[in-house]
C-alpha positions in Angstrom: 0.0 0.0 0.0 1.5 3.7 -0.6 1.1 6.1 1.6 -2.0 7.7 1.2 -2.7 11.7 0.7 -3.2 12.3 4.1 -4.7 15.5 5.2 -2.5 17.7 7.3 -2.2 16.1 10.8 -3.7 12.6 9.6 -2.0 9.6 9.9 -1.9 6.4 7.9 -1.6 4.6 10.8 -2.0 4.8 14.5 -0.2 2.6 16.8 -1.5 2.5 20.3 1.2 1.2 22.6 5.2 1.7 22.1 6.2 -2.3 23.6 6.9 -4.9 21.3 4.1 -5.3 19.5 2.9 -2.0 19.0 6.7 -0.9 17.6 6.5 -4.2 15.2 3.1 -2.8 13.4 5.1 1.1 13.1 8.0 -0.6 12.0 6.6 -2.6 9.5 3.6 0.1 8.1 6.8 2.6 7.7 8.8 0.0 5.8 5.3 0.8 3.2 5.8 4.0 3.3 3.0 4.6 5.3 2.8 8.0 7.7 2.9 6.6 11.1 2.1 7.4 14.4 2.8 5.9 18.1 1.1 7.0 20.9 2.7 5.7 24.6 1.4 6.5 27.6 4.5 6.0 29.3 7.7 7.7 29.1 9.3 5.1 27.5 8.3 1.4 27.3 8.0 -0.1 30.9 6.3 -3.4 30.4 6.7 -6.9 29.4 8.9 -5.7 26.7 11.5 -4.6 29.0 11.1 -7.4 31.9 11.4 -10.3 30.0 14.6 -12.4 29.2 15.8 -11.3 25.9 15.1 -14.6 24.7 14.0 -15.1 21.0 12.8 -18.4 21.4 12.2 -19.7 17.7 12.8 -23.9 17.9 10.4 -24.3 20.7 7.2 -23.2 19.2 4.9 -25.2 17.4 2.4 -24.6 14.3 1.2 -20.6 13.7 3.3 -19.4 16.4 6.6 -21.4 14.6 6.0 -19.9 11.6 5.5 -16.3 12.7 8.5 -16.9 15.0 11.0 -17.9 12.3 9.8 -14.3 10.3 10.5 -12.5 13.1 14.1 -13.9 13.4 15.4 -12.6 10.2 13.4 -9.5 10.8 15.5 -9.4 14.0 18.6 -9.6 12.4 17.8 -7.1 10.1 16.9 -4.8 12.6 19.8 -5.0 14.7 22.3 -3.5 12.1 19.8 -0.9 11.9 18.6 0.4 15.0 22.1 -0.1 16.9 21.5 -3.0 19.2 23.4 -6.1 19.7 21.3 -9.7 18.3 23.5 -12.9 19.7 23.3 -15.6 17.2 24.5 -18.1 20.2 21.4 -20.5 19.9 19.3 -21.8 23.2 20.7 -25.1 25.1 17.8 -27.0 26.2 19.2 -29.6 29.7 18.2 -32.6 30.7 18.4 -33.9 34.2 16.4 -36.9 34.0 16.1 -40.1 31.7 12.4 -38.5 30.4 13.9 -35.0 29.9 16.4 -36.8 27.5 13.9 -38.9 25.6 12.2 -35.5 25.0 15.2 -33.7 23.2 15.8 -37.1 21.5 12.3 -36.9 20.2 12.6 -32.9 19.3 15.4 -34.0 17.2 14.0 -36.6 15.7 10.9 -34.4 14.6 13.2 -31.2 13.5 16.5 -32.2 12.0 20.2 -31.1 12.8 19.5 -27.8 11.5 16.9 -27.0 14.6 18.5 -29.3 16.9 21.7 -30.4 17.6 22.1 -33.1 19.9 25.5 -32.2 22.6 28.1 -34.9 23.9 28.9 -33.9 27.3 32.3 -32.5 26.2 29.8 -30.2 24.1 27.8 -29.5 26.6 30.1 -27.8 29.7 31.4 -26.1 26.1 28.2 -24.4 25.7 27.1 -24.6 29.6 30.5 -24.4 31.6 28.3 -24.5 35.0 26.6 -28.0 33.7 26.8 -29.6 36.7 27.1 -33.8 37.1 23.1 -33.9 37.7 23.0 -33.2 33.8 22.5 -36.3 32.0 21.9 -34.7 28.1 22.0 -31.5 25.9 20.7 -30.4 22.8 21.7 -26.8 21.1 18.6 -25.2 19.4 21.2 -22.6 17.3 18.0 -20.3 15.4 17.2 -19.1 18.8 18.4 -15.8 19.2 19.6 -13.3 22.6 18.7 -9.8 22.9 19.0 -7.3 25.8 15.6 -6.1 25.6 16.4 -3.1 28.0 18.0 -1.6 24.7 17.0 -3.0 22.0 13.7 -1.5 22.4 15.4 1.9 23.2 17.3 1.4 20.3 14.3 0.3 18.2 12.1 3.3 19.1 14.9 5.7 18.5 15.6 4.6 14.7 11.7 4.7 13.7 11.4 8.4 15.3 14.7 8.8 12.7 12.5 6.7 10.1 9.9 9.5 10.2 8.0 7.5 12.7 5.8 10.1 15.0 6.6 8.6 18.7 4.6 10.4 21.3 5.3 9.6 24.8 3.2 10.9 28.0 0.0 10.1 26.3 -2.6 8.4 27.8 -5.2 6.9 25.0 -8.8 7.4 26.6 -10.8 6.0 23.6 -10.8 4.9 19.7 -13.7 4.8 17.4 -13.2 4.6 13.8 -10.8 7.1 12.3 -9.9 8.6 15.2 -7.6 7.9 18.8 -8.8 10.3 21.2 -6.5 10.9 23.6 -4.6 13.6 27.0 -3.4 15.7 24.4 -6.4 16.2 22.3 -7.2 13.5 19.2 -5.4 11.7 16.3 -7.0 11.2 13.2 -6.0 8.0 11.6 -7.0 5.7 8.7 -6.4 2.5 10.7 -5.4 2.0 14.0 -3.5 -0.8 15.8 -4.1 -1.2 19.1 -0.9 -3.1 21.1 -1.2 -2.7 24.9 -0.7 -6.2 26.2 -2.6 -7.5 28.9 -4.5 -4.0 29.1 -6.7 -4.8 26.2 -9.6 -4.7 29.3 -9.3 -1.2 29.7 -10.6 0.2 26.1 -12.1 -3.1 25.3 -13.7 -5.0 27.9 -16.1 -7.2 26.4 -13.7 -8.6 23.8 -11.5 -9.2 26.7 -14.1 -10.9 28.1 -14.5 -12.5 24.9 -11.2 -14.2 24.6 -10.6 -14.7 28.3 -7.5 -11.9 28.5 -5.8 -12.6 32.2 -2.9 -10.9 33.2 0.1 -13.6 33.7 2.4 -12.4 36.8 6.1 -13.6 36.4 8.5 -13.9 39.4 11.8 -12.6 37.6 15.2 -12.4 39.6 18.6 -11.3 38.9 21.5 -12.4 40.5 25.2 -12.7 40.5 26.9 -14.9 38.2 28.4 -17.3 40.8 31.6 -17.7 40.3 32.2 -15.2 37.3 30.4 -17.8 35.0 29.8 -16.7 31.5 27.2 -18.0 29.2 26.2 -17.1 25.7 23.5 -19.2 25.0 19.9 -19.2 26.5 19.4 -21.6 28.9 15.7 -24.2 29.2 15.3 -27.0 31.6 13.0 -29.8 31.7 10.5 -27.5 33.2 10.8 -25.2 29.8 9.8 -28.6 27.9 6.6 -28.6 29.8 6.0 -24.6 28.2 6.7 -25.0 25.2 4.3 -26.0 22.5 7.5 -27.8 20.0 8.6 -29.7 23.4 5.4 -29.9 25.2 3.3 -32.0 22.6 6.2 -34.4 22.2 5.3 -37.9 23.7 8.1 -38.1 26.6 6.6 -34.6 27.6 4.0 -36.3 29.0 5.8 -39.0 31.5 8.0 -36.0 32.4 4.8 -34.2 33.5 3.9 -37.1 35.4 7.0 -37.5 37.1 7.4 -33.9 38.3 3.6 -34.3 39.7 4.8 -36.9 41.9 8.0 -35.2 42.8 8.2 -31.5 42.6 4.5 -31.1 42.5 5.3 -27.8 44.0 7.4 -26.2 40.9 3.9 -27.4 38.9 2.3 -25.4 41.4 3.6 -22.1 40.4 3.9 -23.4 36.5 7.7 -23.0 37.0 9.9 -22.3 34.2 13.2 -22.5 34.7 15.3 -20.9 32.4 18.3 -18.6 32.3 20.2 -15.5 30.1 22.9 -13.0 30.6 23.0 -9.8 30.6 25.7 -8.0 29.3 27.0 -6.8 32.4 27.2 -10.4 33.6 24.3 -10.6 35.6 22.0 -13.6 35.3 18.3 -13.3 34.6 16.7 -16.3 36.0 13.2 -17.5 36.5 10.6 -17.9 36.3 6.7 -18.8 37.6 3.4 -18.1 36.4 0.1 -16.8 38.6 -3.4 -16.1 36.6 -5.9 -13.4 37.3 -7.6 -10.4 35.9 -6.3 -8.7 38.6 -3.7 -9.5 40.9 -3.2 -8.7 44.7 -0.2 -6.2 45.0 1.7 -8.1 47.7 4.7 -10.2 46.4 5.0 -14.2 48.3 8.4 -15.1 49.3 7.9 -18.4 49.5 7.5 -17.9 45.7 10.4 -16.1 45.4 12.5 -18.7 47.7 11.6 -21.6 45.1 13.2 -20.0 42.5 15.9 -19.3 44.3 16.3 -22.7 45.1 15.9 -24.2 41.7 17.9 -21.8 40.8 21.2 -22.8 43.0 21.3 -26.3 41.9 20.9 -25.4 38.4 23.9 -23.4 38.5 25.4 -25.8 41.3 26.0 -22.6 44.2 24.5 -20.4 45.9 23.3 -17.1 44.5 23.1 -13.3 45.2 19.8 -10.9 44.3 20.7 -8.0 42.8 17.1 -7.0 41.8 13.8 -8.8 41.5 10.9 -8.1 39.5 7.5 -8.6 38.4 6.7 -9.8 34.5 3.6 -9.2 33.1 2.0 -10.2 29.9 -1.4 -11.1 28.4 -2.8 -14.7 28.8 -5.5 -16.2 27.1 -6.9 -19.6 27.1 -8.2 -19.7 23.8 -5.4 -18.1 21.6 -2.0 -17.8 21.3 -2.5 -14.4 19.2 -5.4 -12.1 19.9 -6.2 -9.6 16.7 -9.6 -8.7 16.6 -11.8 -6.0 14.6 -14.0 -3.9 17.4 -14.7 -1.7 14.1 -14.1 -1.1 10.6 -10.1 0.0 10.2 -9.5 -0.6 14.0 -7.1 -3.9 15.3 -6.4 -5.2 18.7 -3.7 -7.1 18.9 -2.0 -8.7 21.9 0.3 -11.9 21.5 -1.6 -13.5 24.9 1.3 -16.3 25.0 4.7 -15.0 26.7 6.0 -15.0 23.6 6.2 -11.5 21.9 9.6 -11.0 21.2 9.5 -14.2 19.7 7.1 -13.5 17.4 5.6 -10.2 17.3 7.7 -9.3 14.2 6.7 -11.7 12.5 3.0 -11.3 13.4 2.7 -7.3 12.7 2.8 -8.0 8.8 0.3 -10.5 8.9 -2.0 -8.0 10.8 -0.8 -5.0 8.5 -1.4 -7.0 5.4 -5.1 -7.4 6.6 -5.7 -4.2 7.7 -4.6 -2.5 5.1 
């Protein structure tokens, strides 16, 4: 589509929402040439976005959410160059501590190929992992997985668009949209189609389509601590609990018996839908998590107990003991009933929320299939 003849002060696009998602649609309507604005309520993006692990988990994923995912890795390397920000091509290694958790990355292989999934000899393994302690009974490297520091590559991201010609406007609080126009603190913005990206807000505009899908807000307990040791590690790192997450591990037949096994003896890590994975940050320090609690709306007090397991999990993973240096709530959308939430509330208007964990896995690759509808 070419950019249309806007009238002064029209857009051909409004992008509610500067996370993710929201700067995936601008990036990809102003790649078409389109006249684009972003309206933020924030000062800069302070969400899921910024509170998640960096991880661009592409091998896991299964079906629509696989294909979207593999887009938005090339669309992540292109960017990188681009916009200034550092994209590690170091892969994701997935460990096994168990007979089942092995029989699941033997099956993952067997379904993807050596090109997706590389199956590690133990020499291979403390290679990639050099923590991997003698609890570790198998490996696999998933090498299209990509690592990101989210708290600037979004930075990064939403500075090049505003040198793109993107219109970013933080500080504004979006009050309403109805067709062809966002109304909103500092007075409204016409706009041929709107996109509207806010994550697990999607009640506040829109709460029967909320309703609809069955939007809940997922609360992550996110820590990050002191590599012990000085360890360094490129790669992503899943457990068997990530297996269980996952929908390209999860659906796998040995998923199942590992499920069952957990239930019987951790039942409590199944409790708080555990998911214990690992990245590093560029300074060194470890991001490492993390559990899952439901709701619409959550109570405001944090559980330490919940924060203790992780902690826990967390020191035999890495085989010592561990140091906070700052803890955190993640929140994203959650629905039952789809992975990817775009509907239509009214001619030239899309909500879109990726209600899965996974939008910097995919939302790059999702924005020009919503773009290419819209439009």
């Amino acid at each position: 589509m070419q950019t249309s003849a806007s009238s002064p002060g029209r857009y051909d696009l409004a992008v509610v929402g500067a996370g993710i998602v929201g700067l995936a649609h601008a990036a990809d309507a102003a790649s078409r040439g389109l006249r684009v604005v972003v309206l933020e309520r924030d000062q800069h993006a302070a969400g899921a976005s910024v509170r998640n692990f960096g991880h661009v988990c592409t091998t896991a994923q299964t079906g629509e959410a696989l294909r979207l995912a593999l887009a938005a890795r090339e669309s992540w390397l292109t960017l990188g160059p681009k916009a200034g920000f550092d994209v590690a091509t170091c892969g994701t290694v997935v460990l096994a501590r168990a007979a089942d958790e092995a029989a699941v990355l033997e099956e993952l292989h067997a379904a993807r190929g050596s090109e997706q999934v590389r199956l590690l000899t133990p020499q291979g393994l403390r290679s990639e992992v050099p923590f991997a302690t003698d609890e570790i009974v198998a490996g696999a490297l998933l090498p299209l997985d990509l690592r990101l520091d989210p708290r600037a590559a979004l930075p990064a991201l939403a500075a090049w668009l505003t040198d793109e010609g993107v219109e970013i406007r933080w500080g504004t609080h979006v009050g309403s949209v109805e067709p062809g126009v966002v109304h909103t603190s500092r007075g409204p913005v016409a706009a041929d189609r709107i996109v509207h990206a806010v994550g697990h807000d999607v009640d506040r505009l829109f709460p029967e389509l909320a309703a609809e899908w069955d939007v809940q807000r997922c609360v992550l307990q996110m820590l990050e601590v002191a590599p012990p040791h000085g360890v360094v590690v490129d790669p992503a790192v899943l457990t068997g609990l990530s297996m269980l997450r996952y929908g390209g591990m999860a659906e796998l037949p040995s998923a199942a018996r590992l499920a069952e096994r957990l239930a019987r003896e951790q039942p409590e890590l199944l409790d708080v839908a555990m998911n214990l994975m690992l990245t590093q940050r560029p300074d060194g320090s470890i991001v490492l998590g993390d559990t899952h609690h439901y709701a619409v709306t959550h109570p405001p007090f944090e559980d330490e107990k919940v924060v203790a397991l992780v902690l826990r999990e967390g020191e035999r993973l890495l085989g010592a003991p561990l140091t906070v240096r700052r803890r955190w709530r993640g929140v994203y959308a959650n629905s039952a009933l789809t992975d990817f939430l775009v509907a239509e509330p009214h001619e030239g208007t899309r909500v879109v929320a990726v209600t899965s964990g996974i939008g910097m896995t995919t939302a790059l690759g999702l924005a020009p299939t919503v773009l290419d509808q819209l439009l």
